[in-house]
Every structure is written in C-alpha cells, then in structure tokens.
N, C-alpha and C positions, 0 to 999 in steps of 0.2 A: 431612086427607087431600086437601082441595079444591085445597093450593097445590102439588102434586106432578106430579111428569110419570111417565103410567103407559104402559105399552107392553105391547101386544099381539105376540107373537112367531109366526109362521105360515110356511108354501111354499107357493107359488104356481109350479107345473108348475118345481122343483128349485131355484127362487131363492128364498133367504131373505129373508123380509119382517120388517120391524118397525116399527110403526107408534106412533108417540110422540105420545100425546094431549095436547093442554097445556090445561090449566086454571085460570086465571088466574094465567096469567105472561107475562112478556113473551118475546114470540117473539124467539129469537137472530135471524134473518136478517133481519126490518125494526123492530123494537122496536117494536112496537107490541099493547098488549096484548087477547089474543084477535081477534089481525086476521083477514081474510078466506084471507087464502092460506097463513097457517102455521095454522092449527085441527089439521091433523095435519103431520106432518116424516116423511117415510119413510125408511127405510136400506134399500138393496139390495145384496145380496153377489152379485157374477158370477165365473165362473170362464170360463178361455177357451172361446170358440166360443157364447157364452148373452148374450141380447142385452133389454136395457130400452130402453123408449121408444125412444127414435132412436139408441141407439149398441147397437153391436155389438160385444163387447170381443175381438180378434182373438188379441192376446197381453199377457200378462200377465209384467212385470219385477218384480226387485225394488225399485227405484224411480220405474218410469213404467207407463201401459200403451198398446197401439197396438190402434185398434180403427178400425171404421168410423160415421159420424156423419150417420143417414139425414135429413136436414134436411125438415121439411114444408109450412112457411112463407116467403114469400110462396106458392112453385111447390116441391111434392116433385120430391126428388133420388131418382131408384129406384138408383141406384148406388152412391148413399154416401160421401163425402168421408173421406179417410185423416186422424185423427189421432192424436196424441202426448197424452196427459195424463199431468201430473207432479201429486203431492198439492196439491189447490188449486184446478187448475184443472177446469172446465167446461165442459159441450158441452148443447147445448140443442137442440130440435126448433122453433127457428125464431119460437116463441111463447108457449105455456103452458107448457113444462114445462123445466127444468134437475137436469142430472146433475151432481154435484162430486165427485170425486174424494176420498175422507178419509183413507185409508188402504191400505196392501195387506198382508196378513197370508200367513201361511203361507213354504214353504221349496223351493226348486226339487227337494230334495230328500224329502221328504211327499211320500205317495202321491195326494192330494190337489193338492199342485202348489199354487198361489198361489193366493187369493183377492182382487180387487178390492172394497172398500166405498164406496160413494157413498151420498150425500145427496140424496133429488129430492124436489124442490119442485116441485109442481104448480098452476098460479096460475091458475083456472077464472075470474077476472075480466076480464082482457084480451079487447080483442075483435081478433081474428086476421084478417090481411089475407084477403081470398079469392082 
C-alpha cells in the first residue's frame, strides 16, 4: 500500500479538490522521488465565474477556456491579464504556484454547463522577487 497514490476528495467554498498524496514514487512533473514541490499534486474543477490562485476562469469552451490571469510576481496586476488556454497550457501567479489546464468535461448543453480541470502545483521552495 506504501507504493500507491491515494487521494483525498473534498470542497473547498464550491470547488472540488483532490489531493493526490504520493508515496514513494516518482513525481510525474519533475521525476524526482518524493521531491519537495510534488509531496502533494492538487486537481481543481472550476466552472465559469470561480476563480483559483491567480486565474479567474471567465468562460468555459468546449476546447479552450478565457479567463483572467491575476499575476502577483515581480508587482500585482489588480486587473488581470486576458487569457486563452487550450489543454496543456498554463498560467501561473508569477512564482509559486502554476495552473494547467487537463481537461474540460461536461456539455453546453447539462445543466451544469462545462467544467474546467487543472492541475496546480504549488512550489513553496522558490524564493519570489519582492
């Protein structure tokens, strides 16, 4: 049971969390095992107008989404930069923390409407410009 990746399933004020514990494995995103910044890998589910870390996710397609991207490193942007992510891409707050895009599930048609999934990694070791 030691070599498995377990997860914790929770909300957090309407946004689903899942928190994927790794336990001696190698972390997908630097291979390195039990590094510092993969110990946990969040997934976050947004739906339009619900915003994580530094994006805002404005609207929700079937193959991109258009959100705002509050940047906070080196100097916050209180305005937010417009953009476009396609599955893959990522938008970051400047320093610690990156959002990737994984998937978008649901149907414009569901009452529900589309859901965005990303990936954030939160890398509490960098030290951030001031």
């Amino acid at each position: 049971m030691d070599d498995k990746w377990y997860f914790i399933l929770g909300t957090t004020i309407g946004v689903i969390v899942t928190h994927y514990v790794m336990k001696n494995k190698v972390c997908p995103v630097c291979g390195v095992c039990n590094c510092p910044i993969c110990g946990t890998i969040t997934t976050v589910s947004l739906i339009e107008g619900q915003r994580e870390g530094s994006l805002l996710v404005q609207n929700i397609y079937e193959d991109h989404i258009d959100g705002l991207n509050f940047i906070e490193y080196p100097l916050a942007n209180v305005s937010g930069t417009p953009v476009t992510l396609f599955i893959g891409q990522s938008v970051s707050n400047g320093c610690t923390e990156t959002l990737t895009l994984t998937q978008i599930v649901g149907s414009v048609v569901s009452i529900s409407g589309y859901q965005a999934i990303f990936s954030k990694v939160v890398d509490n070791t960098k030290i951030c410009p001031v």
